[in-house]
mmCIF file as Biopython writes it, N, C-alpha, C and O atoms, coordinates in Angstrom:
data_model
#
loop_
_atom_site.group_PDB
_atom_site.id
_atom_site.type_symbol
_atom_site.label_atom_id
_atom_site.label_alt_id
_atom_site.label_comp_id
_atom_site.label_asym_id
_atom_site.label_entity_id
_atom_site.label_seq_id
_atom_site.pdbx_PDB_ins_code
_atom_site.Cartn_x
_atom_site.Cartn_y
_atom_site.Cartn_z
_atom_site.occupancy
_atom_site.B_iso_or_equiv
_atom_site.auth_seq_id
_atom_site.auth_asym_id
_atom_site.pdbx_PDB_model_num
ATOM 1   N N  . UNK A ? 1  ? 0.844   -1.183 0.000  1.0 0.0 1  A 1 
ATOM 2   C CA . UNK A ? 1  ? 0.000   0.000  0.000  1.0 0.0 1  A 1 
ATOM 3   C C  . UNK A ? 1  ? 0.881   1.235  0.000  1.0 0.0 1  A 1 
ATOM 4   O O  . UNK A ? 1  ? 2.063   1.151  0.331  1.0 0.0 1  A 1 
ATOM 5   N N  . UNK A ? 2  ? 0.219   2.597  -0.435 1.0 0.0 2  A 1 
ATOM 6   C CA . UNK A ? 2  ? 0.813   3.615  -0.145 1.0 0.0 2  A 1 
ATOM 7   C C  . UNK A ? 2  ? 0.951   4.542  1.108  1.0 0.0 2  A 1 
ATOM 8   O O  . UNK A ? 2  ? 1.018   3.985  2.203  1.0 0.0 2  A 1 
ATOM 9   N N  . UNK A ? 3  ? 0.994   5.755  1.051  1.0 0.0 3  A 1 
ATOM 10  C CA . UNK A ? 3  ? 1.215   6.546  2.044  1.0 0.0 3  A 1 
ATOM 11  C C  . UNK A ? 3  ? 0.349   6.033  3.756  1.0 0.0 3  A 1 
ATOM 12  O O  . UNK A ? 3  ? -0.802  5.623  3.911  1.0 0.0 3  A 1 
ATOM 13  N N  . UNK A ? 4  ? 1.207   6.217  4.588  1.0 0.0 4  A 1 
ATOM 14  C CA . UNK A ? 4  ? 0.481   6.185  5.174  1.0 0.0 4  A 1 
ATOM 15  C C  . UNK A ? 4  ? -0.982  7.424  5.856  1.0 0.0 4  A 1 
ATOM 16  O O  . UNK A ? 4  ? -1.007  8.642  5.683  1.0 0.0 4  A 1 
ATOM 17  N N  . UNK A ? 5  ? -1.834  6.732  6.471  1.0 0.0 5  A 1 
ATOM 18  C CA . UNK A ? 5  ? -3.669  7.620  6.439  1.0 0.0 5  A 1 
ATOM 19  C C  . UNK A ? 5  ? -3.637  7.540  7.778  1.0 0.0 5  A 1 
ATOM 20  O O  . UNK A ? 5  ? -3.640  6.619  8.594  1.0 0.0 5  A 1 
ATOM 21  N N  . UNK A ? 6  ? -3.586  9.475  7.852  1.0 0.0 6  A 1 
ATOM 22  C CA . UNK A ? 6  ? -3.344  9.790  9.417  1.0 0.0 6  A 1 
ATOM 23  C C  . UNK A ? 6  ? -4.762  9.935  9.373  1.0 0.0 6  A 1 
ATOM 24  O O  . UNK A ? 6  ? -5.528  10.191 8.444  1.0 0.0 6  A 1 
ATOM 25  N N  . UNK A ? 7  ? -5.019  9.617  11.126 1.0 0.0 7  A 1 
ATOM 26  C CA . UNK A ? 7  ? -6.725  9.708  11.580 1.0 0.0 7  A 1 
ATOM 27  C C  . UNK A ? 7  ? -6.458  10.756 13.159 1.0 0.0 7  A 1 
ATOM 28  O O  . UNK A ? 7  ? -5.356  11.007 13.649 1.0 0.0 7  A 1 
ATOM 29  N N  . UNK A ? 8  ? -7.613  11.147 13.615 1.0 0.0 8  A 1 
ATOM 30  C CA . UNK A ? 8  ? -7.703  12.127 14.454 1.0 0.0 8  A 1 
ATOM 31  C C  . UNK A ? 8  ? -8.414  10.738 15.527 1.0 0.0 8  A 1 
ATOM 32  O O  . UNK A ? 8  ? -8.393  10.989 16.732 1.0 0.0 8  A 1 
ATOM 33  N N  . UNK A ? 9  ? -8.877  9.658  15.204 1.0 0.0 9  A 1 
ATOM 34  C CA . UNK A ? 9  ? -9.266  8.665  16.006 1.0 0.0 9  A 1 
ATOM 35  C C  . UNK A ? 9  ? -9.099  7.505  16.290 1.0 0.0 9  A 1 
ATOM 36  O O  . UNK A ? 9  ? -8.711  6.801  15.357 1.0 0.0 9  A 1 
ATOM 37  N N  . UNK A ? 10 ? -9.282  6.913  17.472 1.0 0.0 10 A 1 
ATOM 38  C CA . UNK A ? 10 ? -8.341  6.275  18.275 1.0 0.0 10 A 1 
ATOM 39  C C  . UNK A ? 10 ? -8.248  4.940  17.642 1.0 0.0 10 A 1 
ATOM 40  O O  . UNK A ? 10 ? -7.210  4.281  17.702 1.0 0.0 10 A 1 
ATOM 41  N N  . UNK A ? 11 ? -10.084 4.234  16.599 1.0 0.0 11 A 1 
ATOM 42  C CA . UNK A ? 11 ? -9.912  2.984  16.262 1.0 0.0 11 A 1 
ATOM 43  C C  . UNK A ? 11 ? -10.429 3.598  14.523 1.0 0.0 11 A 1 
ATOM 44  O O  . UNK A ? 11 ? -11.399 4.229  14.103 1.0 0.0 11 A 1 
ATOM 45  N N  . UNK A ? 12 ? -9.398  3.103  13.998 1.0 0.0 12 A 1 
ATOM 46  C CA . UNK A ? 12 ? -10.121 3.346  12.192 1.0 0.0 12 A 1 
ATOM 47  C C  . UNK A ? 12 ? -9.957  1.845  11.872 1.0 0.0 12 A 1 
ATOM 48  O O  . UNK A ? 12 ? -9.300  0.985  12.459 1.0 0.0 12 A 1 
ATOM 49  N N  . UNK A ? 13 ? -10.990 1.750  10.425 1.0 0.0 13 A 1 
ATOM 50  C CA . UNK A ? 13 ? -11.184 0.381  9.585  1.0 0.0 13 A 1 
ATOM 51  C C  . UNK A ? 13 ? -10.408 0.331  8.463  1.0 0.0 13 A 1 
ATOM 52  O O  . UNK A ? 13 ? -9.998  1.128  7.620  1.0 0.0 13 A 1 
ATOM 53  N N  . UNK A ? 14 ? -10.335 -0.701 8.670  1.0 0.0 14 A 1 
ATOM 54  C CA . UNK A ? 14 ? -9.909  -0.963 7.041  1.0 0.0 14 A 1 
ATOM 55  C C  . UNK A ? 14 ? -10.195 -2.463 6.021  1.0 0.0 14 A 1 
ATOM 56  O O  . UNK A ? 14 ? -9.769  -3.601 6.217  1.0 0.0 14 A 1 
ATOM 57  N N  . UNK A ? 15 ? -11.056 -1.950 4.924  1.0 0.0 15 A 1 
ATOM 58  C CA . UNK A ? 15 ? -11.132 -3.093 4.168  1.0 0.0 15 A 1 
ATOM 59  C C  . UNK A ? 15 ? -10.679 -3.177 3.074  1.0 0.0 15 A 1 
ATOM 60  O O  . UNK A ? 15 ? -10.812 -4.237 2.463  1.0 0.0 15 A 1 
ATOM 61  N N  . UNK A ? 16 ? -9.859  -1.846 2.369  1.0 0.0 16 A 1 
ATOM 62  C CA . UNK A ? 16 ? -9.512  -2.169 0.780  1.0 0.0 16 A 1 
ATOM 63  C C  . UNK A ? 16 ? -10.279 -2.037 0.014  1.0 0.0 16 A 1 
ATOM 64  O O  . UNK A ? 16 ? -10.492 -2.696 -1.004 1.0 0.0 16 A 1 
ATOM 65  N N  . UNK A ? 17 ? -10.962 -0.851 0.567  1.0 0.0 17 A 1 
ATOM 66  C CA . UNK A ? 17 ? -12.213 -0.819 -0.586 1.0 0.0 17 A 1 
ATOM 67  C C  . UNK A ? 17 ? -13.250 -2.386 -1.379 1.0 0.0 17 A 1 
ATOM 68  O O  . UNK A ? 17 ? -13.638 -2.683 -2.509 1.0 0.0 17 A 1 
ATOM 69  N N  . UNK A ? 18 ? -13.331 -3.024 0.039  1.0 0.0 18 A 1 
ATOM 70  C CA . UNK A ? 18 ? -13.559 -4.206 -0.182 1.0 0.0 18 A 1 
ATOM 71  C C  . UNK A ? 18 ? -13.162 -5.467 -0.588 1.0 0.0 18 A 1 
ATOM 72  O O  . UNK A ? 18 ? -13.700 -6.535 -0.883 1.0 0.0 18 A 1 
ATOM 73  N N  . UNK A ? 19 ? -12.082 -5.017 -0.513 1.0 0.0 19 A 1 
ATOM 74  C CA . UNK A ? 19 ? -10.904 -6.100 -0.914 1.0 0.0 19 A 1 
ATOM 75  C C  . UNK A ? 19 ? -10.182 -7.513 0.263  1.0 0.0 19 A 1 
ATOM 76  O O  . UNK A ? 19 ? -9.516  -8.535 0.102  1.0 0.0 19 A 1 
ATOM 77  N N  . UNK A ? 20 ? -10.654 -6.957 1.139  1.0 0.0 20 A 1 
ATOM 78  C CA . UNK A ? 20 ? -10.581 -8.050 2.454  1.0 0.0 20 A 1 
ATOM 79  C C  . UNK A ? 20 ? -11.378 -7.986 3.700  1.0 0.0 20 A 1 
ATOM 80  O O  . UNK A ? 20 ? -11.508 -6.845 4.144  1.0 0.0 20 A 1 
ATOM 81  N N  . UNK A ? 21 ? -11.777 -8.660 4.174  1.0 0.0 21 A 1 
ATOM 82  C CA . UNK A ? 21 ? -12.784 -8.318 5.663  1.0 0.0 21 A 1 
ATOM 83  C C  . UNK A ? 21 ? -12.326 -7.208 6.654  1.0 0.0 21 A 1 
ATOM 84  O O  . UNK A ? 21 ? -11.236 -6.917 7.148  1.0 0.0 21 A 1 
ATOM 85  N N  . UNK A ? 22 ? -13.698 -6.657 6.759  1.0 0.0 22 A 1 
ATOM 86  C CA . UNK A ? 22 ? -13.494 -5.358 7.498  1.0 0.0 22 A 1 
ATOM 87  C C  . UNK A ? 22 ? -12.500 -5.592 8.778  1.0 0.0 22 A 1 
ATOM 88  O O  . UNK A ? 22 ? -12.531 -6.645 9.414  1.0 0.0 22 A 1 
ATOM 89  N N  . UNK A ? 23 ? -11.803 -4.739 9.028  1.0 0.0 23 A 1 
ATOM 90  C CA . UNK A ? 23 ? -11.545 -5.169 10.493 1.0 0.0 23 A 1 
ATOM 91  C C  . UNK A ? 23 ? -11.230 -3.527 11.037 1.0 0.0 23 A 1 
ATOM 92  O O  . UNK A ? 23 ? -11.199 -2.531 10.315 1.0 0.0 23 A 1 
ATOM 93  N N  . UNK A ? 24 ? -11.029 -3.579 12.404 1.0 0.0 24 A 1 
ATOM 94  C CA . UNK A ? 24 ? -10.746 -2.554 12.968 1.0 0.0 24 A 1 
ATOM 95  C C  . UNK A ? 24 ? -9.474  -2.142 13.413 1.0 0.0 24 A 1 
ATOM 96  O O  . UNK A ? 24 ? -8.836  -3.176 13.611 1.0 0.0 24 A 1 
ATOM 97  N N  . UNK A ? 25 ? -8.961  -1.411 13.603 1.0 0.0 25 A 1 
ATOM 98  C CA . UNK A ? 25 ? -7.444  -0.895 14.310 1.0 0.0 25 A 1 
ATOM 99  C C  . UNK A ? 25 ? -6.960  -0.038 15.282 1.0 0.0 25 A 1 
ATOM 100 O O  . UNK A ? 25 ? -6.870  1.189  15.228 1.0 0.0 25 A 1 
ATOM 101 N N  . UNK A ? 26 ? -6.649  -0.809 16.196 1.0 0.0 26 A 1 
ATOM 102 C CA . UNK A ? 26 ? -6.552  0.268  17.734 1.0 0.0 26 A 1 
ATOM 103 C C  . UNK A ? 26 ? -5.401  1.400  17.424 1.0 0.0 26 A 1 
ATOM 104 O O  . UNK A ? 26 ? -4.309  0.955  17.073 1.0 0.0 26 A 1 
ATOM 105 N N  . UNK A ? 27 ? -5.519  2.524  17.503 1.0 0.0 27 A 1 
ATOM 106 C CA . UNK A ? 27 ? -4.185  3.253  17.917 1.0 0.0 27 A 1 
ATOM 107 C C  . UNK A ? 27 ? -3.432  3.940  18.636 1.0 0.0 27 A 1 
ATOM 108 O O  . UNK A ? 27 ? -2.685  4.917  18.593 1.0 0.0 27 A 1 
ATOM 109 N N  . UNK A ? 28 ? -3.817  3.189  19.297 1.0 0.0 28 A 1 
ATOM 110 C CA . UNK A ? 28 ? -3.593  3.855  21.038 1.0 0.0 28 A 1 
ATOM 111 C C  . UNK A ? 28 ? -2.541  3.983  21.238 1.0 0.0 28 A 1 
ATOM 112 O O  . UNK A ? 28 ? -2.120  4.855  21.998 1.0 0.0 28 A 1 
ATOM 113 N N  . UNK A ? 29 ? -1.710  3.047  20.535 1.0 0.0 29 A 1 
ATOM 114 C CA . UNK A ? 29 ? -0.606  3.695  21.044 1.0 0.0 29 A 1 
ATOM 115 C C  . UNK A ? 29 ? 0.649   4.226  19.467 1.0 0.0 29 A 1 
ATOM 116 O O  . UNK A ? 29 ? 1.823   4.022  19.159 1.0 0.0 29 A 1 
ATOM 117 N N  . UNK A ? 30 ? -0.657  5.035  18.841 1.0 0.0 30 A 1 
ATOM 118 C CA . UNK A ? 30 ? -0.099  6.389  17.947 1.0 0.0 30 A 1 
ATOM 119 C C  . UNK A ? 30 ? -0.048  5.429  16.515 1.0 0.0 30 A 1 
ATOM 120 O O  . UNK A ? 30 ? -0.256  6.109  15.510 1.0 0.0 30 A 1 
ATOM 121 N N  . UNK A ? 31 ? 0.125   4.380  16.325 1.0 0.0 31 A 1 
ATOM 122 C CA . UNK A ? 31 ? 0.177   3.416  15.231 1.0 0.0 31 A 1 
ATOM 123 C C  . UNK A ? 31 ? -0.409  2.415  14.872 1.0 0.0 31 A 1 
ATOM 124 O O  . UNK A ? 31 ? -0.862  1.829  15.856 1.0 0.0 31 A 1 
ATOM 125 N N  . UNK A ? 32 ? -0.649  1.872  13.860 1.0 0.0 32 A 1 
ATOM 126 C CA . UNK A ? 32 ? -0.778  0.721  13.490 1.0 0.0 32 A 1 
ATOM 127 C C  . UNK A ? 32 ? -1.084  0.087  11.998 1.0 0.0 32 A 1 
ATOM 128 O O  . UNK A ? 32 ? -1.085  0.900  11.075 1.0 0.0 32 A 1 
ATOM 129 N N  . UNK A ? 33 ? -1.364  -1.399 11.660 1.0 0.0 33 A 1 
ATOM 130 C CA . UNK A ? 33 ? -0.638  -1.128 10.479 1.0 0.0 33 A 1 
ATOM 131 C C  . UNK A ? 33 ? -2.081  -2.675 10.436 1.0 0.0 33 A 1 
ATOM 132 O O  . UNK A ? 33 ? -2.422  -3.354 11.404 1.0 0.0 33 A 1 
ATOM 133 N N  . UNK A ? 34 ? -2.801  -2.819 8.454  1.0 0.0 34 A 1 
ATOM 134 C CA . UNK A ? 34 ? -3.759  -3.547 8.253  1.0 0.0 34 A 1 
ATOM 135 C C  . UNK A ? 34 ? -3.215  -5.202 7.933  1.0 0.0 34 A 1 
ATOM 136 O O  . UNK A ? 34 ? -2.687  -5.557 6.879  1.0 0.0 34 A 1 
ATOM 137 N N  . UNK A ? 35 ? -3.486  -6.062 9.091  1.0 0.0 35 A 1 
ATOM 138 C CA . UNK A ? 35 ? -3.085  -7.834 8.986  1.0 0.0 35 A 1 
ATOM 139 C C  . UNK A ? 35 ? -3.366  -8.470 7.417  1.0 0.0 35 A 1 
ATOM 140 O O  . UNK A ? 35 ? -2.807  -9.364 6.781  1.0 0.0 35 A 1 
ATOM 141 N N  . UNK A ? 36 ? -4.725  -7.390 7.059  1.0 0.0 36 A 1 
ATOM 142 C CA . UNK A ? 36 ? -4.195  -8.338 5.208  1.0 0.0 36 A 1 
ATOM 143 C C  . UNK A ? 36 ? -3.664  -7.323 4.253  1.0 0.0 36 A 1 
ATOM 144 O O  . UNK A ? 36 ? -3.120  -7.709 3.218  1.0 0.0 36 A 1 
ATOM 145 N N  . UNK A ? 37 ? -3.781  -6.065 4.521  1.0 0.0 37 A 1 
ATOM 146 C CA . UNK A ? 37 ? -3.050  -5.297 3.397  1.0 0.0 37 A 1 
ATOM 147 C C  . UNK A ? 37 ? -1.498  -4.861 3.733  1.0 0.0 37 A 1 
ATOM 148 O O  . UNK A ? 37 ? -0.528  -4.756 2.983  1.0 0.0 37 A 1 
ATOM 149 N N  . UNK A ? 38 ? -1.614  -4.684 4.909  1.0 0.0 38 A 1 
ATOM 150 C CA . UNK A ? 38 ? -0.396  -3.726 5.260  1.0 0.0 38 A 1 
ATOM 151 C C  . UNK A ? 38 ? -0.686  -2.052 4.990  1.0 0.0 38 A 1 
ATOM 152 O O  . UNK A ? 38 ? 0.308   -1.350 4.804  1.0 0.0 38 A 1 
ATOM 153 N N  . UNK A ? 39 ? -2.041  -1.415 4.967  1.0 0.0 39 A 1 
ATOM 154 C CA . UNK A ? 39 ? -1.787  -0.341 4.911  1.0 0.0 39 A 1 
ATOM 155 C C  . UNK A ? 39 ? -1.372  -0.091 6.724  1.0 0.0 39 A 1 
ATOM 156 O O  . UNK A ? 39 ? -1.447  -0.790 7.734  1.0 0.0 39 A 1 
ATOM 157 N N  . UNK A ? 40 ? -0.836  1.566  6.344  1.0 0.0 40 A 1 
ATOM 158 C CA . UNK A ? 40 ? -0.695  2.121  7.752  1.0 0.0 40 A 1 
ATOM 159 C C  . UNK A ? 40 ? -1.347  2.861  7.792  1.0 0.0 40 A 1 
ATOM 160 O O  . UNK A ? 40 ? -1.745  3.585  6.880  1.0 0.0 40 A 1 
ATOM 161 N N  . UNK A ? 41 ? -1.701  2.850  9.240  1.0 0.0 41 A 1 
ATOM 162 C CA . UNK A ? 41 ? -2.458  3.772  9.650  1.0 0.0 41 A 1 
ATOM 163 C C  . UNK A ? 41 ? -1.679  4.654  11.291 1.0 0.0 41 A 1 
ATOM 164 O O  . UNK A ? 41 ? -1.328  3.814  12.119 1.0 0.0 41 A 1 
ATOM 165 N N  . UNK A ? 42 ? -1.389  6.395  11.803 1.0 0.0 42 A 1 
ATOM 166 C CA . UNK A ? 42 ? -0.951  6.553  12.315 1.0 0.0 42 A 1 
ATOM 167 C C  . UNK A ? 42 ? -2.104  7.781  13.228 1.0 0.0 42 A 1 
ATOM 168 O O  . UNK A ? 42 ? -2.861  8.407  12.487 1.0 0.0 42 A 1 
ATOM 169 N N  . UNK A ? 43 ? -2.175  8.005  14.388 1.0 0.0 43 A 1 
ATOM 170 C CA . UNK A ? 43 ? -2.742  8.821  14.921 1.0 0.0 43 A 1 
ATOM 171 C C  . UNK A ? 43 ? -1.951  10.000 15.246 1.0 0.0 43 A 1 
ATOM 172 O O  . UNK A ? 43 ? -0.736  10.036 15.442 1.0 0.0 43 A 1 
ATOM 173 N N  . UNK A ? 44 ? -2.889  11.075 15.284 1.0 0.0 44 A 1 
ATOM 174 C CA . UNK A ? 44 ? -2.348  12.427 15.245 1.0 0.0 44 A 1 
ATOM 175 C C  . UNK A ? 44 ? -2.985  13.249 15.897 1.0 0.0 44 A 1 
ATOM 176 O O  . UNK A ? 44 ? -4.114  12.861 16.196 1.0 0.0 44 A 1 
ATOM 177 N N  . UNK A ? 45 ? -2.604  14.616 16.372 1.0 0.0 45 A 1 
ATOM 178 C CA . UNK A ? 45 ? -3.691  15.242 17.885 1.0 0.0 45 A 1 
ATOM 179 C C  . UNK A ? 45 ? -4.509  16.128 16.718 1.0 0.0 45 A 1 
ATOM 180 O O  . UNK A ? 45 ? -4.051  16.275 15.585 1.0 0.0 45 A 1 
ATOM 181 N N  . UNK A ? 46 ? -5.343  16.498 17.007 1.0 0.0 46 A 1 
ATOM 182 C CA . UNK A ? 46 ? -6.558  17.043 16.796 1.0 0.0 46 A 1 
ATOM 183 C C  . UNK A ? 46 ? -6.036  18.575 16.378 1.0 0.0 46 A 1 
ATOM 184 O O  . UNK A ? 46 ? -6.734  19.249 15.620 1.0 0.0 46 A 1 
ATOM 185 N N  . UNK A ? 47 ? -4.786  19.091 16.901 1.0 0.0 47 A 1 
ATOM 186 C CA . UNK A ? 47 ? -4.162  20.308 16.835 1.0 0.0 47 A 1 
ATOM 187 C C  . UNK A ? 47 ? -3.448  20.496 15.428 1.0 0.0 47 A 1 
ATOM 188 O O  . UNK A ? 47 ? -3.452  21.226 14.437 1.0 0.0 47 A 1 
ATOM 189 N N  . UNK A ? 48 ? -2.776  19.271 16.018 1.0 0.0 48 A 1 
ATOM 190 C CA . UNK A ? 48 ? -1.618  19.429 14.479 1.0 0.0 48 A 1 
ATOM 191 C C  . UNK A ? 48 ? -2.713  18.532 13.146 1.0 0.0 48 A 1 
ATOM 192 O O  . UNK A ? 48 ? -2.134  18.457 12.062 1.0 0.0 48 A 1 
ATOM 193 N N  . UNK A ? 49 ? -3.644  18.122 13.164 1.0 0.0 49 A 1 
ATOM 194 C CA . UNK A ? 49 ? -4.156  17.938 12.010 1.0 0.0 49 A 1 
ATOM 195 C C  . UNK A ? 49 ? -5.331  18.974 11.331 1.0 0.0 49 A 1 
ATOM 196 O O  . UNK A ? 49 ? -6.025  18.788 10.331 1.0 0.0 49 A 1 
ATOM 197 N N  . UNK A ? 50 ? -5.283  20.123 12.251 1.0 0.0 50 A 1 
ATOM 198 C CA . UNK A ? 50 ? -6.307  21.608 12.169 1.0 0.0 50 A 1 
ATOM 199 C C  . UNK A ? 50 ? -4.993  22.307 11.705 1.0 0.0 50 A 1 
ATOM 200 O O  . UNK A ? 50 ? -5.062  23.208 10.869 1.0 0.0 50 A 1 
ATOM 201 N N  . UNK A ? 51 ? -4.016  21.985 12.134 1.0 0.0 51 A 1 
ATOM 202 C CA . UNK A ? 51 ? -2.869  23.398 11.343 1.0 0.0 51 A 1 
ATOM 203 C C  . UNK A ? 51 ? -2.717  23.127 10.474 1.0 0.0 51 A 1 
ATOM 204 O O  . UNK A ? 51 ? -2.914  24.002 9.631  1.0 0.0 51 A 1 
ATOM 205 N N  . UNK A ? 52 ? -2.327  21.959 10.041 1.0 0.0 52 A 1 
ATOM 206 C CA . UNK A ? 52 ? -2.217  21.176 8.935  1.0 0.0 52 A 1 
ATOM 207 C C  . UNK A ? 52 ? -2.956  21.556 7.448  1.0 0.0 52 A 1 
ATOM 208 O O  . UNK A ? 52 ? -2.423  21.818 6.370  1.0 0.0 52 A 1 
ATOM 209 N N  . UNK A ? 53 ? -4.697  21.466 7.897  1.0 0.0 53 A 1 
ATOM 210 C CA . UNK A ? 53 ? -5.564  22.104 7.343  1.0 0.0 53 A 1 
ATOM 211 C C  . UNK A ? 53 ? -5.760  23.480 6.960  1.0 0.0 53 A 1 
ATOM 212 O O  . UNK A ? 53 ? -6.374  23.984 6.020  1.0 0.0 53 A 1 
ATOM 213 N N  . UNK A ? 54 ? -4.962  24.063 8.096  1.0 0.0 54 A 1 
ATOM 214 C CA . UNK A ? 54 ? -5.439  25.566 7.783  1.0 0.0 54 A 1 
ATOM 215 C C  . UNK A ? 54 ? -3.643  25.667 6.671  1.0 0.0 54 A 1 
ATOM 216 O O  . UNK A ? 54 ? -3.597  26.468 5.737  1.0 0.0 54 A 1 
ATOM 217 N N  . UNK A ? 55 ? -2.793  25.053 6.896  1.0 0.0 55 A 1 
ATOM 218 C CA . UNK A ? 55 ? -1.646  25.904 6.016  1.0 0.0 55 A 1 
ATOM 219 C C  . UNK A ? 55 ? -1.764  25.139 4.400  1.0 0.0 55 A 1 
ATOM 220 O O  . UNK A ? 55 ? -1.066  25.588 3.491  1.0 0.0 55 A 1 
ATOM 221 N N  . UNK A ? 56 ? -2.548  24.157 4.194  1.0 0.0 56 A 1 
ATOM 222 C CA . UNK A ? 56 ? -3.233  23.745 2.865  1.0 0.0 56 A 1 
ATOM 223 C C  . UNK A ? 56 ? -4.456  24.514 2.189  1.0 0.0 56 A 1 
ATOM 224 O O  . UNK A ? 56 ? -4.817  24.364 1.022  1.0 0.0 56 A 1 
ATOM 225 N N  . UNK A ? 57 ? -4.947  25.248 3.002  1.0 0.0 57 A 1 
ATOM 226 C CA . UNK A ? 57 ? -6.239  26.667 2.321  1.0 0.0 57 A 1 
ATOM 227 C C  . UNK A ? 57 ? -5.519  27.493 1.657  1.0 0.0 57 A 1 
ATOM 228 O O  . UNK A ? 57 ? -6.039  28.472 1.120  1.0 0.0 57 A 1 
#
């Protein structure tokens, strides 16, 4: 897979656009990564993904 898909929350899914059974992903502790794809997935504070936003306008 590509880049990794920052989330502002603690459990995101992932199926591959249907490509393998849904499953869920804890990231509690800031990371984690999908058992049949290998995408990543990384958590991020709520702050730095609003600045983020505002210096892309």
């Amino acid at each position: 897979m590509g880049d990794t898909i920052k989330s502002t929350d603690n459990i995101v899914s992932c199926s591959n656009n249907g490509q393998h059974p849904l499953i869920y992903i804890n990231l509690k502790s800031g990371t984690g990564r999908c058992q049949y794809c290998g995408q990543k997935f990384e958590k991020v504070s709520l702050e730095s993904h609003a600045a983020k936003q505002a210096s892309n306008a």
